[in-house]
Structures are given as structure tokens and as C-alpha cells.
N, C-alpha and C positions, 0 to 999 in steps of 0.2 A: 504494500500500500504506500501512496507515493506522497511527503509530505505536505504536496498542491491540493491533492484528492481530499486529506484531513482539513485543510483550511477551505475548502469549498465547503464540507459539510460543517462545518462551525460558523463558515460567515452565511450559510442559507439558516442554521437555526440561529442564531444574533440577530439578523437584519428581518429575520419573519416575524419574531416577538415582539421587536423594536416595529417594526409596521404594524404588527397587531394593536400596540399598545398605540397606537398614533391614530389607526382607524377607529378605534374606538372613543379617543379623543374627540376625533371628525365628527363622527356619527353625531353627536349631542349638539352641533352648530349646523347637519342637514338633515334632510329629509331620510337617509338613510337609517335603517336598525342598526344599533351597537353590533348585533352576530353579523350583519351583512359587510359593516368598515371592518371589522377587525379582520375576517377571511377574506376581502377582497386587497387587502393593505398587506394585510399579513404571507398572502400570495406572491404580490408584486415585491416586497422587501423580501423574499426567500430567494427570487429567483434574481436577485439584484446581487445578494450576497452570493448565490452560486457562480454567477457569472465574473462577478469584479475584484473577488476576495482574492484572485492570486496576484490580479496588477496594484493592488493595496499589498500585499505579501510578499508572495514568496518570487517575483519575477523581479522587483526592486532588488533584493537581497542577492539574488543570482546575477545580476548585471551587476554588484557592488561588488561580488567574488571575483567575476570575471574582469574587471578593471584592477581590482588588487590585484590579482593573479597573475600581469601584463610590467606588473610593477617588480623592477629589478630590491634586492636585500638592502642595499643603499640606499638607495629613495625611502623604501617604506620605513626603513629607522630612522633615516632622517626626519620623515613627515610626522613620525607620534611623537620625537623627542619634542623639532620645534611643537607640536603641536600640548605637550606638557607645559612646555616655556612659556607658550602664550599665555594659556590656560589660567599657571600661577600669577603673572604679572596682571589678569584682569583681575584675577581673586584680592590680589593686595590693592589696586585702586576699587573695586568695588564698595568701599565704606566710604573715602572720600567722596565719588562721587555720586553716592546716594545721599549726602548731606546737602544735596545743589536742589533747590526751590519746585516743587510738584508742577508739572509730571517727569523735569526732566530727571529728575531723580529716579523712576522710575525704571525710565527708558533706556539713559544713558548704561547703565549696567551691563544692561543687555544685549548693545550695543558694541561695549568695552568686551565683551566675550565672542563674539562675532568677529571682530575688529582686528583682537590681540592674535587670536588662535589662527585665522586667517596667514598675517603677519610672518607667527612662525613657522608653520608649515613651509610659506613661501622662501623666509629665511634661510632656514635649517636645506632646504630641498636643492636651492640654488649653491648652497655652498658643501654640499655633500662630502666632494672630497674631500675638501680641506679640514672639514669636522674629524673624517676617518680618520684621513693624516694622524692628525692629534692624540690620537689612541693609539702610535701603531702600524696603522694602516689594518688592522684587523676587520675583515667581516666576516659577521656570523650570518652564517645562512645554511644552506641543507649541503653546500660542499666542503663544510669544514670535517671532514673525515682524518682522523690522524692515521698516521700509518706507524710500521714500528717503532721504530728512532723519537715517535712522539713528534713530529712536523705534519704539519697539515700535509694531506695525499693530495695528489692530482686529480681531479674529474676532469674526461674528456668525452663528450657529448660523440655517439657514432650515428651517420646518416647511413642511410641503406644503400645511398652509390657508393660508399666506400668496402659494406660489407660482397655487395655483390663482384666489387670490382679486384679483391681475389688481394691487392699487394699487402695489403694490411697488415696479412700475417708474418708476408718477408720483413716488413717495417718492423714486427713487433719482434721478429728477431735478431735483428740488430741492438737492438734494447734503446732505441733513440726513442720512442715512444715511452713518458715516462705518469706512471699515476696508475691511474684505474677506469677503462672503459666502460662508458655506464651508456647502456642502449635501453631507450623507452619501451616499453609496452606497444606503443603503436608503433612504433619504427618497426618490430616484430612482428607485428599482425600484417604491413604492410609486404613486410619479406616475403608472409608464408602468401599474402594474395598473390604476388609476381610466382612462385614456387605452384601454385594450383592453375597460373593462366592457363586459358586454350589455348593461343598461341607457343609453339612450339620450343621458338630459341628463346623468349619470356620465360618460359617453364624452365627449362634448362639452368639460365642465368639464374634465376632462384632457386634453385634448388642447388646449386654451386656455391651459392650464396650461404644457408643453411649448414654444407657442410664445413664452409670453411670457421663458420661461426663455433660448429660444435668443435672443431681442432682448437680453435684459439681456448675455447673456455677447458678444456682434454690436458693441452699441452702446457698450462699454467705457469708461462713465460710471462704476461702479464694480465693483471685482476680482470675479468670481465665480468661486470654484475648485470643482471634482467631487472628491472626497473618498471614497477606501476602505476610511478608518479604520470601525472598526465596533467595536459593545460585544457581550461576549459574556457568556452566565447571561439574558437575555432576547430575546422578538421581537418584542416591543408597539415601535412607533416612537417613540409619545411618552416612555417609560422611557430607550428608549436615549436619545435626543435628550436629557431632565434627566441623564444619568450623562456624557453625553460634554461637555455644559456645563458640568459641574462638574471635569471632567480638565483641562480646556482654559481654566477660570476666564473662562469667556465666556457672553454673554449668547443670549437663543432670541427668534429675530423670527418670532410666530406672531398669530392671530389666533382661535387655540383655546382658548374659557374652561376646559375642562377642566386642559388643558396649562397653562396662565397658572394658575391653583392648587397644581396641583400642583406644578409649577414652584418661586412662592413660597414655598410652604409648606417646600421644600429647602434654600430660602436661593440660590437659582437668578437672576439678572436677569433682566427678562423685557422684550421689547419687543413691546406689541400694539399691531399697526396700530386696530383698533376703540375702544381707547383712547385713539389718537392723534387721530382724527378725530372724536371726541364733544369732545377738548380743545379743537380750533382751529375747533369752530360758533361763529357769527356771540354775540355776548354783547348780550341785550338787556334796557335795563331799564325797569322798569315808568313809564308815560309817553313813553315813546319812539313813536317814529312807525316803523311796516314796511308797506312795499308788497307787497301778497302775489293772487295769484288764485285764486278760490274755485273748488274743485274738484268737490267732493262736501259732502253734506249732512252733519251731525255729530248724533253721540247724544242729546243733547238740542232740544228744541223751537227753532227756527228757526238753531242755530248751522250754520255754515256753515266747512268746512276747506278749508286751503291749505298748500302747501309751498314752506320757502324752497329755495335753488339748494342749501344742503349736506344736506335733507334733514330738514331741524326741522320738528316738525307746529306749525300756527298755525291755533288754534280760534277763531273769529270770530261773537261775540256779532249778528244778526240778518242773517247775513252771507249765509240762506238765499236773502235775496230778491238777490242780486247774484253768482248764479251764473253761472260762467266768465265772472266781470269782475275787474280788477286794482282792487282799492279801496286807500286808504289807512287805516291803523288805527292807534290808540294801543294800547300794552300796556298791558296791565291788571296782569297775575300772568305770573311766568315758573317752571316747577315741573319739578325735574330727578327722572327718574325711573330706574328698569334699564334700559327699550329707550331712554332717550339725552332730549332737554330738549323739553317743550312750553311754549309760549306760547301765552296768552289773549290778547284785543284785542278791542280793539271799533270799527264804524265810524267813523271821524271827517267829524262830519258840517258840520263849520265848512266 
């Protein structure tokens, strides 16, 4: 039974009584019988409370969670401190200025507590960091997990392009991944829906996905925890995953440019695998010598492509005629583009 359902049937008997009692009031200034106002009042206020008791209730409350819920651990402490601070500063002028001549005395008070609380909310909110600072720089929120040595552990948020997309686990053997991989609830519901698609290489990918997840949590190189924390006010994954990295002041290991934007653009840290692996290709500079084997023909007149082992394209000035041969080349020009770095070269013919 759903807590909306209980405040329906509380505000239909509240608001039928309260109409009962109101029609029966009526009845005595018209032509109506007392039993006729009070059941046709007492009708219309049952079915008022059935109908409006959850947008007086429980849908206010739920749109107040879902806005907290949106709210990173720093904001929100900052907002009750200032909002204590106000609080007590209208409490110590509220005798002064209740001694000020009727009505302002009154008013003013009231006013003063509105005013002050406002005030520090706005204060305290604005200057967030620099309050931390002050402490420290400590925040408590749901990722302060200590780990052995007693130091706060890492939480690092996983999207589902990073589980499906398999390096994860060569990352995590390296041990450069440092903390404890914490994947939502629905990041997993959403893995096992790509795991059940119809479509064929979908299904595949997820279920690839799956397995690589059960090795990381098997091979206990590093923590992976299942997590049923969930944000509520949306059901986009990538939304919730920015609002629960921002509760948690921790960082999202994805390889979704989309996510990776939006992400920054929040003020969100982002770890993308695709960025990490364009960082650590081979750095070559112009003069250099690469061993590379010509694979296919290249867009221009007799150039000739090869690729090194991490994936870098290397276009080979007359390299047509030394198809699937490993030649030696000088670089010429190395040119960093979006889809990640090409090299030119030419044969070395010494």
C-alpha cells in the first residue's frame, strides 16, 4: 500500500466531515434539510480530498527529495549551516524588534526570520568552498569510506560503456586504477537489458560485458561493490550517474563522449578510458625511424598504410610498392587529430 493511497483515504474522510459539518451549517440559512447539506457537502469534500490530498502531500515532498537529491554534500551542508546562522541571528534581534510600536512589532519578527535564514543559506552556499577549506577541506558524504591505513578510499563511479568496453580490466591490472569501483543498480539493470537484446552483436556486447564484470569482482585486484543507491526526478542513466557523482564528490570512469561533456560541463571529474589510451601512444618525432607493415593502399597516389601495435595510422610516402612488407621509415610530420594521432614517413632507403 502506497503512502499516496493512505493520504487519499485520510484526506476523502477529513475533507467529507469537514463538508458534512459545513453542509449542515448551510442547510439552516437555505431551503435545504440538515441530512440533504450534510450528504451532498459531505460528498463533494470526500471527493475533493480524494482527488487533491496528494498535490497538498505527498507530491510536494517528493519534488523537495528530488531537488535535495540533485544537491551535491557541499551545498547541502553548507545550506543548513548558513541556514542555522540565520536562524540564531533573527532569534537574538527578535526581542528588540518586537519592542518597535504595533503592528510593526509584530511583523517585523517575522520578517527578521525570513530575511536572516534566506541571507544565510545564500551566504554559506556561495562560499562553500572556502567554509570547507577551513575544516580541512573535509567532506562528509556517502564516499567517505576509509580503507585500511585508515585514509578515506576512493569511489569511482562505472558507466556501462566502460564495462562493456572490455579494457577496464587490463586498467585495473596495472593497479593505476586506484579506490573502489562502485556501479549503481541501474547501470546493472541496464547491462543485463543490452545482455537480453534481440539484436545480435547488442546481445553479444552485453553479455561480454557481464563477464568481464564477474572477472573483475572473481579476481579481487580491485574492490568492486553492487550498489542500490539510486537518484530519483530522472531515468536517463547518464543524468543519474552526473547527480550521484556529484552527492558522492567522486569521479565517473566512462568512455562516453557524450557523458565526458556533460559530465565537465557540471564540474563532475571524469575518467575516460579513450583518453587515456590516445595519452600513452607511442610519441614520435619527426626524423625518427618506425618499423611498420604496409597494409593497404592510402588516399593518395602511391602512399601506402600501416599500423603501429597501439593503433596509430602511419601513412607511408611510396610505400604502395612494399605491400605486406615490414619496411623501415623516417617520420616526416606527426598530426594529432579527433579520431586520435597520425604519422607520415617515408621509406628509408639508406
Amino acid at each position: 500500500m502506497s503512502p499516496e493511497f493512505v493520504f487519499r483515504i485520510i484526506g476523502m474522510v477529513a475533507f467529507g466531515l469537514l463538508g458534512g459539518y459545513f453542509g449542515v451549517d448551510l442547510a439552516k440559512v437555505t431551503t435545504i434539510t440538515t441530512e440533504e447539506g450534510a450528504v451532498i457537502f459531505g460528498l463533494v469534500g470526500a471527493l475533493f480530498g480524494l482527488v487533491l490530498t496528494p498535490t497538498l502531500t505527498t507530491r510536494p515532498l517528493k519534488a523537495l527529495r528530488a531537488l535535495l537529491g540533485q544537491l551535491d554534500s557541499r551545498t547541502l551542508g553548507s545550506g543548513l549551516a548558513g541556514l542555522a546562522v540565520g536562524l540564531v541571528i533573527a532569534a537574538l534581534l527578535a526581542f528588540p524588534i518586537s519592542l518597535l510600536p504595533s503592528p510593526l512589532g509584530e511583523i517585523f519578527p517575522f520578517i527578521g526570520v525570513l530575511f536572516f535564514g534566506y541571507i544565510g543559506v545564500a551566504v554559506f552556499t556561495s562560499r562553500k568552498n572556502d567554509i570547507f577549506s577551513i575544516f580541512g577541506g573535509r567532506v562528509f558524504s556517502l564516499s567517505d569510506k576509509k580503507g585500511k591505513d585508515g585514509d578515506k578510499e576512493r569511489v569511482i563511479l562505472v558507466d556501462t560503456s566502460v564495462i562493456i568496453d572490455g579494457r577496464i580490466a587490463d586498467i585495473a591490472q596495472t593497479g593505476f586504477l586506484v579506490g573502489e569501483l562502485l556501479i549503481p543498480r541501474f547501470v546493472l539493470d541496464e547491462l543485463q537489458h543490452i545482455a537480453d537484446s534481440a539484436d545480435g552483436m547488442r546481445r553479444q556486447r552485453g553479455r561480454r560485458g557481464m563477464e568481464i564484470l564477474a572477472n573483475l569482482q572473481e579476481s579481487n585486484i580491485i574492490p568492486v561493490r553492487i550498489s542500490d543507491i539510486d537518484v530519483e526526478g530522472t531515468r536517463e542513466v547518464d543524468s543519474k550517474l552526473v547527480i550521484l557523482a556529484r552527492q558522492l564528490s567522486c569521479p565517473i570512469l566512462t568512455n562516453d563522449y557524450n557523458l565526458n561533456r556533460v559530465a565537465e560541463i557540471q564540474g563532475v571529474p571524469v575518467l575516460n578510458i579513450n583518453e587515456l589510451a590516445n595519452s600513452v601512444k607511442a610519441v614520435l618525432l619527426p626524423g625518427e625511424y618506425v618499423e611498420v607493415k604496409i597494409i593497404q593502399e592510402g588516399k593518395e597516389r602511391g602512399q601506402g598504410v600501416g599500423y603501429l601495435s597501439d593503433g596509430t595510422m602511419v601513412v607511408v610516402e611510396d610505400g604502395k610498392d612494399h605491400m605486406n612488407e615490414d619496411i623501415n621509415s623516417i617520420v616526416t610530420k606527426v598530426l594529432q587529430t579527433a579520431a586520435g594521432r597520425m604519422i607520415f614517413a617515408r621509406p628509408d632507403d639508406a
